[in-house]
ROFI-522597 format. One record per residue (C-alpha): residue in one letter; z, x, y. Coordinates in pm, whole numbers, padded with zeros to 5 digits, m for minus. Example, Ala and Ser with C-alpha at 12.3 -4.5 7.8 and 13.67 -1.06 7.14 Angstrom:
// residues 2
A	00780	01230	m00450 .
S	00714	01367	m00106 .
***
This chain:
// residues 466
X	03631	m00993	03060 .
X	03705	m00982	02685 .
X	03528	m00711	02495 .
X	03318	m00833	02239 .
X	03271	m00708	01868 .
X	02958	m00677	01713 .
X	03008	m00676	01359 .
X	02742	m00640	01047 .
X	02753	m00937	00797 .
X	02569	m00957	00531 .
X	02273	m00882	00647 .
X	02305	m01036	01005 .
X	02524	m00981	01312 .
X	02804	m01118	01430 .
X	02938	m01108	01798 .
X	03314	m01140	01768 .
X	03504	m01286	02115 .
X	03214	m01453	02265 .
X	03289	m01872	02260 .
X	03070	m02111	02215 .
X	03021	m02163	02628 .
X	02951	m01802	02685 .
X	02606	m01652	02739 .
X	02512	m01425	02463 .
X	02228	m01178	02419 .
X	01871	m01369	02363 .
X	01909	m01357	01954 .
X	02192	m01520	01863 .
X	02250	m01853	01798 .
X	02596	m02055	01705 .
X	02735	m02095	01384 .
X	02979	m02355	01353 .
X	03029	m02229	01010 .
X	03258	m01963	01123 .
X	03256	m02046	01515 .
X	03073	m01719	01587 .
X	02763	m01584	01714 .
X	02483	m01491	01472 .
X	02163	m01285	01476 .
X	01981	m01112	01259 .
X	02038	m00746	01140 .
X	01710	m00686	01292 .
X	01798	m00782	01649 .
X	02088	m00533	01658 .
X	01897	m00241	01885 .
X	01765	m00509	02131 .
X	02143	m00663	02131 .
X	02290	m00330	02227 .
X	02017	m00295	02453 .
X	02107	m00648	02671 .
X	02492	m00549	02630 .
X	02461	m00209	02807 .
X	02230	m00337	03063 .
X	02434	m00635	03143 .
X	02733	m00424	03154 .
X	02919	m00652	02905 .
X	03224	m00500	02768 .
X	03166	m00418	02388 .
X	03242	m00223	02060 .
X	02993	m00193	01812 .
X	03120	m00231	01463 .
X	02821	m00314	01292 .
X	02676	00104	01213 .
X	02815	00236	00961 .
X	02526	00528	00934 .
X	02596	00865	00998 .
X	02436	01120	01203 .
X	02303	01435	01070 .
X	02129	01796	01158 .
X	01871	01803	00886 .
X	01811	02163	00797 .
X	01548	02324	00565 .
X	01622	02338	00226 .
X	01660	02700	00033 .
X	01330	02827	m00020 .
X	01173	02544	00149 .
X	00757	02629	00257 .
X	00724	02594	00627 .
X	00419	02440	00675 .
X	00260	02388	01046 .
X	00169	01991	01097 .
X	m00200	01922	01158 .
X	m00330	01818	01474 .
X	m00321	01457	01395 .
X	00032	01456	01231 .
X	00160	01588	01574 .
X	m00038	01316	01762 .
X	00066	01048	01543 .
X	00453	01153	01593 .
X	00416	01196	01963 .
X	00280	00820	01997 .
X	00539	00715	01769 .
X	00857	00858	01979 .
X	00666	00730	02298 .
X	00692	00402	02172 .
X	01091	00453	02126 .
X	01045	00559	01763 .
X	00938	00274	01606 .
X	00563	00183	01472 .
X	00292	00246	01215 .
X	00082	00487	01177 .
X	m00227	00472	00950 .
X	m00382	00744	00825 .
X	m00606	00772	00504 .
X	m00498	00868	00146 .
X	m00496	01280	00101 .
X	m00385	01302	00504 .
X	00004	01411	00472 .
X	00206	01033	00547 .
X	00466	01207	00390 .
X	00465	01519	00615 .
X	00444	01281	00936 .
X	00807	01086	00756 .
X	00965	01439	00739 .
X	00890	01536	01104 .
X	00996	01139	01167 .
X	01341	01179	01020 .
X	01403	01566	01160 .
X	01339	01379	01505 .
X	01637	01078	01435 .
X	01885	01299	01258 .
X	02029	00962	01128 .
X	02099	00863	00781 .
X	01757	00742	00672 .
X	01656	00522	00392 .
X	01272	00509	00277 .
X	01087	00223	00097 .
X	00827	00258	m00139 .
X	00628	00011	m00359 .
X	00659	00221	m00677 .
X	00886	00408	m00923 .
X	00647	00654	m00949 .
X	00665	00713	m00548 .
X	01028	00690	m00548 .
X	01085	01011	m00805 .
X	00778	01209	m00576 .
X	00982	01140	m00265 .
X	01293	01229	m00450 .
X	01124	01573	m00517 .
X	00987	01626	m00203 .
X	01265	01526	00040 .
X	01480	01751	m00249 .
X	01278	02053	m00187 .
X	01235	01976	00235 .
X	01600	01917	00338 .
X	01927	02099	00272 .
X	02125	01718	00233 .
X	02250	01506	m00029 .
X	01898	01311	m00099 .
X	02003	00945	m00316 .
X	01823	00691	m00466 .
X	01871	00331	m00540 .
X	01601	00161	m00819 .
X	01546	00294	m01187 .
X	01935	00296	m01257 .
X	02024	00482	m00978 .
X	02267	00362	m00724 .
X	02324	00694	m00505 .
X	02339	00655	m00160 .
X	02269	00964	00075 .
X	02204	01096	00394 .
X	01816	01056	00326 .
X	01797	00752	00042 .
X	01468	00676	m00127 .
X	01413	00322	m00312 .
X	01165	00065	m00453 .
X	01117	m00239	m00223 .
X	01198	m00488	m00516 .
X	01563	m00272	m00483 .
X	01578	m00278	m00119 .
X	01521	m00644	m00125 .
X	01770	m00686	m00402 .
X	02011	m00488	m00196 .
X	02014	m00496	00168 .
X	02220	m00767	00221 .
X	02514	m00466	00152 .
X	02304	m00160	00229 .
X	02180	m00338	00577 .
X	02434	m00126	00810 .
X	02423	00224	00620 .
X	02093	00354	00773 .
X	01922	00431	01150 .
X	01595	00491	01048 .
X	01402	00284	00823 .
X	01063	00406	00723 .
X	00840	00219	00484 .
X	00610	00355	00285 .
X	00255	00169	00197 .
X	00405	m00053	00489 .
X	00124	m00346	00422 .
X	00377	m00426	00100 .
X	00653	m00523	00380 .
X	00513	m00849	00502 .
X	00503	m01038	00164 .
X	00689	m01290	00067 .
X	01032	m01177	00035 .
X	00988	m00845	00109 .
X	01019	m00891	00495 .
X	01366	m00913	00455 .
X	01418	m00571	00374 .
X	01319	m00529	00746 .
X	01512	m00849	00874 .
X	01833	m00764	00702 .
X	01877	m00400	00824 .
X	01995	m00254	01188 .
X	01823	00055	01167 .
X	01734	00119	01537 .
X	01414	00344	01458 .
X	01135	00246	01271 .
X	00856	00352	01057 .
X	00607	00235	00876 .
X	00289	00430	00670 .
X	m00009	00288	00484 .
X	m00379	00369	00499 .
X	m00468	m00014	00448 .
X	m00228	m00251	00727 .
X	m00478	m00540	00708 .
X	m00374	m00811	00484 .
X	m00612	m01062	00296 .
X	m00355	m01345	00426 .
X	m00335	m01186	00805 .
X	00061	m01100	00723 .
X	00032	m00757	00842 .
X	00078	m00937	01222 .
X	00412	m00937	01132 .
X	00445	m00593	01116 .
X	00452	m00562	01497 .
X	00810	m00733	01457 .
X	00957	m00588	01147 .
X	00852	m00196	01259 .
X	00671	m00214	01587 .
X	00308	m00198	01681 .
X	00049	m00003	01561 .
X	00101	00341	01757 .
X	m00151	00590	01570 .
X	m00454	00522	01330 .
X	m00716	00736	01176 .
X	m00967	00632	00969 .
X	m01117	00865	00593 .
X	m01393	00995	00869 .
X	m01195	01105	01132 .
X	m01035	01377	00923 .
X	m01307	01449	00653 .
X	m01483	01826	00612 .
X	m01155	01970	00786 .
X	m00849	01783	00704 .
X	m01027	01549	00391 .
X	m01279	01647	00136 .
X	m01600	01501	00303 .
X	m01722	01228	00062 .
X	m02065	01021	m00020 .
X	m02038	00662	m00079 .
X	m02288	00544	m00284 .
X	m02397	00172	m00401 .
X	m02600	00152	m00755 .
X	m02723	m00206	m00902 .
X	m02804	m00279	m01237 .
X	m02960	m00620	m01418 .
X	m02861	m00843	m01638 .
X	m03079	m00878	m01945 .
X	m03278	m01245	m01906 .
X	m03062	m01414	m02156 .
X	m02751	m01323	m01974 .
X	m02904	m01386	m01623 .
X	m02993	m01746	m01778 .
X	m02668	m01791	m01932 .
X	m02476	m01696	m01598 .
X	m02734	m01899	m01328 .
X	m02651	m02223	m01536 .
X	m02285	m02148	m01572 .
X	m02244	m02070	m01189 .
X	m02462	m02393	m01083 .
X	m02199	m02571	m01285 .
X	m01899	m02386	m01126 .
X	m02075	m02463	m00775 .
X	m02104	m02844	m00811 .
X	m01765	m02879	m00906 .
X	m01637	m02684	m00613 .
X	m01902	m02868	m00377 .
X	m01758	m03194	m00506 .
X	m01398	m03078	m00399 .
X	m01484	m03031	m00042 .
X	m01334	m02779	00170 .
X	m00974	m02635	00023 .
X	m01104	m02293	m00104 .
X	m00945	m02149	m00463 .
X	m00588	m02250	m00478 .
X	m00739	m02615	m00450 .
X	m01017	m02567	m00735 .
X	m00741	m02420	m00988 .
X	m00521	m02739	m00911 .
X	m00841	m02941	m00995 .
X	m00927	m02755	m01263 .
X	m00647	m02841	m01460 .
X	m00658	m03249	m01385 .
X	m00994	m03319	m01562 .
X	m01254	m03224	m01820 .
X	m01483	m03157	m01615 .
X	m01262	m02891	m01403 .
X	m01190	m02726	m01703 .
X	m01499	m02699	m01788 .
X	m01651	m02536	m01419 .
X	m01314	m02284	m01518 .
X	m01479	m02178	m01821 .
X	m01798	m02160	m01670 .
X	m01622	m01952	m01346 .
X	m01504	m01725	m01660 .
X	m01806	m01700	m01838 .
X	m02009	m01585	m01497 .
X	m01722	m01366	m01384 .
X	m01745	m01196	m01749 .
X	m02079	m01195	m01736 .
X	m02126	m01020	m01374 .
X	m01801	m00779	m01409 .
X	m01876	m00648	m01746 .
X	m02266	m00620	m01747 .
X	m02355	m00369	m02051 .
X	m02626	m00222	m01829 .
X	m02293	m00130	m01657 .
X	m02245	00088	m01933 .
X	m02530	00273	m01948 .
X	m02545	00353	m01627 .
X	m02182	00565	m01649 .
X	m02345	00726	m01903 .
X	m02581	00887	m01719 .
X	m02312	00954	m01428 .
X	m02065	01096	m01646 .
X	m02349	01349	m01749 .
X	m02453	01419	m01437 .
X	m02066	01472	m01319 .
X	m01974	01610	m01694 .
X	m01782	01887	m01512 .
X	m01608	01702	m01217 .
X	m01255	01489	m01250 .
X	m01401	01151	m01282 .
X	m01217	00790	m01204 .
X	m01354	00537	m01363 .
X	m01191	00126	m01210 .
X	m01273	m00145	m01310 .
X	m01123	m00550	m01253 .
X	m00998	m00655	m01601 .
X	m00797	m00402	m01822 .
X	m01045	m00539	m02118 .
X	m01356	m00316	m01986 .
X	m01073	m00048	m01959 .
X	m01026	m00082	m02332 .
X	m01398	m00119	m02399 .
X	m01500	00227	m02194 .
X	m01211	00399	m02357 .
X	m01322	00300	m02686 .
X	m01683	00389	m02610 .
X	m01633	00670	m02424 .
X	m01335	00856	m02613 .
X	m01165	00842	m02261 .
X	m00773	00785	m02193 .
X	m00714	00435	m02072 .
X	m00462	00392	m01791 .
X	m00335	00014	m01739 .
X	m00036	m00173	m01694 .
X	00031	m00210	m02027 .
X	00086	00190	m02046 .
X	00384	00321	m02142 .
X	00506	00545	m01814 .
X	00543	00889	m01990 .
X	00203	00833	m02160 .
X	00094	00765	m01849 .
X	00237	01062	m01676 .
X	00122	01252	m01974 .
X	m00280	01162	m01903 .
X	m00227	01236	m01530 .
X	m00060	01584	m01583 .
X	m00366	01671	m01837 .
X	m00642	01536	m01579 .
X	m00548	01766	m01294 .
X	m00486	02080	m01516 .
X	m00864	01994	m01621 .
X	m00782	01926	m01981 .
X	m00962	01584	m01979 .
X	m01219	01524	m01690 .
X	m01226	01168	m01679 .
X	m00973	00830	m01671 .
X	m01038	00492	m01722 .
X	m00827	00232	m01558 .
X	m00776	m00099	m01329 .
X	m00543	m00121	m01076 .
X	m00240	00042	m01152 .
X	m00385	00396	m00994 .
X	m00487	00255	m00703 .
X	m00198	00395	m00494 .
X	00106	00560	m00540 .
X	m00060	00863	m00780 .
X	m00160	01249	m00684 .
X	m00503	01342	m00816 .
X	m00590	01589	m00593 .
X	m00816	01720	m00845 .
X	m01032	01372	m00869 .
X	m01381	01451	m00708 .
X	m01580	01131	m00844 .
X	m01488	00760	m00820 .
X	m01655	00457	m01034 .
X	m01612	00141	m00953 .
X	m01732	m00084	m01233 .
X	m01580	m00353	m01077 .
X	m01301	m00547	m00841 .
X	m01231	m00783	m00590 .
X	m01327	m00838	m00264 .
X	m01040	m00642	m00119 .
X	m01138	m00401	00197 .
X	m00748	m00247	00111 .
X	m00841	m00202	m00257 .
X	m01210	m00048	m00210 .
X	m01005	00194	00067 .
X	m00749	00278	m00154 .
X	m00992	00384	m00433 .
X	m01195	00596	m00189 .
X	m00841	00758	m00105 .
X	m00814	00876	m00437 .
X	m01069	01124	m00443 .
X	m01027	01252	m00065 .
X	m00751	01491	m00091 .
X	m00883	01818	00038 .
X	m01002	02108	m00178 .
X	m01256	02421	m00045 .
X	m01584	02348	m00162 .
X	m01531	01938	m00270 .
X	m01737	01702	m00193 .
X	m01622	01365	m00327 .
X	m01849	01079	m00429 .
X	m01770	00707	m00472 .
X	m02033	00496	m00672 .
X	m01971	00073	m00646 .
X	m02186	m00065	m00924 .
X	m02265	m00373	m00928 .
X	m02450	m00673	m01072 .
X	m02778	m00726	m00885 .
X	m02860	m01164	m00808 .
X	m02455	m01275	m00882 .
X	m02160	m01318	m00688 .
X	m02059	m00944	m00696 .
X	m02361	m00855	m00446 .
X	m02103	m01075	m00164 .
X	m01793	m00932	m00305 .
X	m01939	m00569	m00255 .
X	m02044	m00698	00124 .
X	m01674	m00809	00150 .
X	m01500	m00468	00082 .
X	m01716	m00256	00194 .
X	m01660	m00405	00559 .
X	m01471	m00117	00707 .
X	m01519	00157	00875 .
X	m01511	00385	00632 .
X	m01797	00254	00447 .
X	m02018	00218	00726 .
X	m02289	00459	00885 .
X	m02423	00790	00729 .
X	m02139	00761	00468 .
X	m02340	00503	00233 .
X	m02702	00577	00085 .
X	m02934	00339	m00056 .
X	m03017	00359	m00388 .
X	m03399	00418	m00319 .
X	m03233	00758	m00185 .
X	m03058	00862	m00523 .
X	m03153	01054	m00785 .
X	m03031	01131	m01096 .
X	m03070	01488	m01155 .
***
């Protein structure tokens, strides 16, 4: 029998000697291109599992990864994992090392990836949505391991035995980076299944798997894919699980406010107009109404009036005054304040003398604001999205939502913020919100998780300001 080559190309596989008669492993499929066999890069362990097992003569060509005997860096802390971290790595080498594990914000992901790569030994490349989170794996793989640690995103092309990049790099790059690594692990894994960014999955052999996040679940049901691109879900923990020993224990709390009578008659009429145009669309949900809006004048008017009630609800002044009175009751706790739309960012910043944080922030400004919030040299930060992951706060105690979307990742996220574990915290979320408008259902929406259910939550009839 002729041996067969399995080669890497381009981000698939190619099985070199096998003709177009022949039975091949399950994957591959004929390309009359080049008269060979192709499969994806992603089917390469299952390949070389049919080849062994059918005893078919072979020589793999497509690794090109090294193996390695990570040691501890000079003057590295040795650090005992938690009980959970242990658990979660057990389940994950049960299931052949590959899977997710979830665990909350604050609960060591990173710490689980370092015993995760000690147990492969194999040049490893890690994924992360950021670069922010790139340079804090840089520095913390730099002061874990005693190897050559690279990076790829930023202006940096560097690839080593542990490699850290942005997935907007690893999709730009995999095509040629596809054969260099054995383990893959992706950090805040639910990025992976968007569009494009499955690839970076699809076009590498990496053999072992990984993927981390506190928030899988997708709002378009992508994170299914996961089970494919990393393996199944092999560990989760939810905020509760772990908080008083592992988390700071925390308090989520739900406040309402009113909108003055002129506003509240100003946003009823402009949602009933919103509603009847979207009532005379039928079903087809929002992607539908923003096509519609633009094809008439009456669409464009039920998108103003979607505007005005959104602006109305979001950005209630009452809104306002109530963070006054929780700043002063917090006045010396790190507070986070998030809100929706970067324009109540700039209006509480401007109100409030407090440091704005959006996208439109330079990065060393931004870097600048964080530094002085967790040395305690400003106690509070306004911002929108851009903080809710990839940042270390461990110093945040208090969370205020002004405002967001219906996200259950993004409410989970925020929460994670203020969780990381100090003696003596006790964290506190408020979600304020707009009492007789839409946000009462959006607040339903993301709160339905786990985390924000039971003796977590009190009503408001239960709080008082002190």
């Amino acid at each position: 029998m002729i041996e067969l080559l399995l080669q890497f190309d381009a981000g698939t596989l190619l099985l070199e000697g096998a003709a177009e008669s022949d039975t091949v492993p399950k994957s591959f499929q004929w390309d009359a291109r080049v008269r060979q066999w192709r499969a994806p890069a992603l089917a390469y362990r299952d390949t070389l599992t049919e080849l062994v097992r059918g005893k078919i003569p072979h020589q793999d060509q497509a690794r090109d990864y090294l193996e390695f005997q990570f040691q501890p860096a000079d003057n590295a802390i040795k650090t005992a994992p938690r009980p959970y971290q242990t658990e979660s790595i057990a389940a994950w080498q049960k299931q052949g090392k590959r899977g997710v594990i979830v665990l909350p914000t604050g609960a060591g992901k990173t710490f689980v990836a370092q015993m995760a790569i000690e147990s492969v030994n194999r040049q490893t490349l890690v994924v992360v949505p950021t670069l922010d989170l790139m340079n804090q794996w840089y520095d913390t793989l730099k002061a874990t391991f005693k190897a050559e640690i690279g990076l790829i995103g930023g202006g940096y092309y560097e690839i080593g035995a542990i490699t850290v990049t942005t997935y907007a790099s690893a999709f730009r790059f995999m095509e040629r980076l596809g054969d260099k690594f054995g383990l893959l692990i992706c950090d805040e894994a639910h990025h992976l299944p968007g569009a494009g960014f499955r690839y970076i999955a699809e076009l590498a052999i990496a053999p072992f798997r990984l993927g981390l996040t506190a928030t899988p679940e997708r709002s378009d049901g992508g994170e299914t894919l996961l089970h494919d691109l990393l393996g199944p879900t092999v560990y989760r923990k939810e905020a509760q699980d772990l908080a008083g020993e592992f988390l700071a224990d925390y308090t989520v709390v739900k406040l309402t406010v009113e909108l003055p009578l002129e506003d509240k008659l100003v946003y009823d009429e402009e949602r009933a107009i919103f509603r009847r145009f979207m009532a005379s669309l039928g079903p087809g949900g929002w992607q539908q109404f923003v096509a519609a809006s633009a094809r008439s004048e009456a669409g464009r008017r039920a998108m103003q009036a979607y505007r005005t009630s959104k602006r109305l609800a979001l950005g209630a002044e009452s809104k306002l005054d109530l963070l006054v009175r929780l700043l002063q009751r917090h006045r010396r706790e790190r507070v986070l304040i998030f809100t929706a739309e970067n324009e109540m960012v700039y209006r509480i910043s401007e109100r409030f003398l407090i440091p704005a944080i959006t996208h439109e922030t330079p990065i060393k400004e931004r870097s600048e604001w964080l530094a002085a919030f967790n040395k305690g040299e400003i106690l509070a930060l306004a911002t929108s999205k851009v903080l809710n992951e990839g940042v270390n706060i461990p110093e945040a105690a208090i969370a205020v939502v002004l405002s967001g979307s219906g996200s259950t990742r993004e409410h989970i996220q925020r929460l994670g913020r203020i969780l990381r574990h100090i003696e003596g915290k006790e964290a506190i979320l408020y979600e304020v919100i707009t009492a007789g408008t839409a946000e009462e259902r959006i607040s339903e929406r993301r709160s339905d998780a786990n985390q924000f259910r039971g003796n977590q939550t009190e009503n408001q009839e239960d709080f008082e300001f002190n």
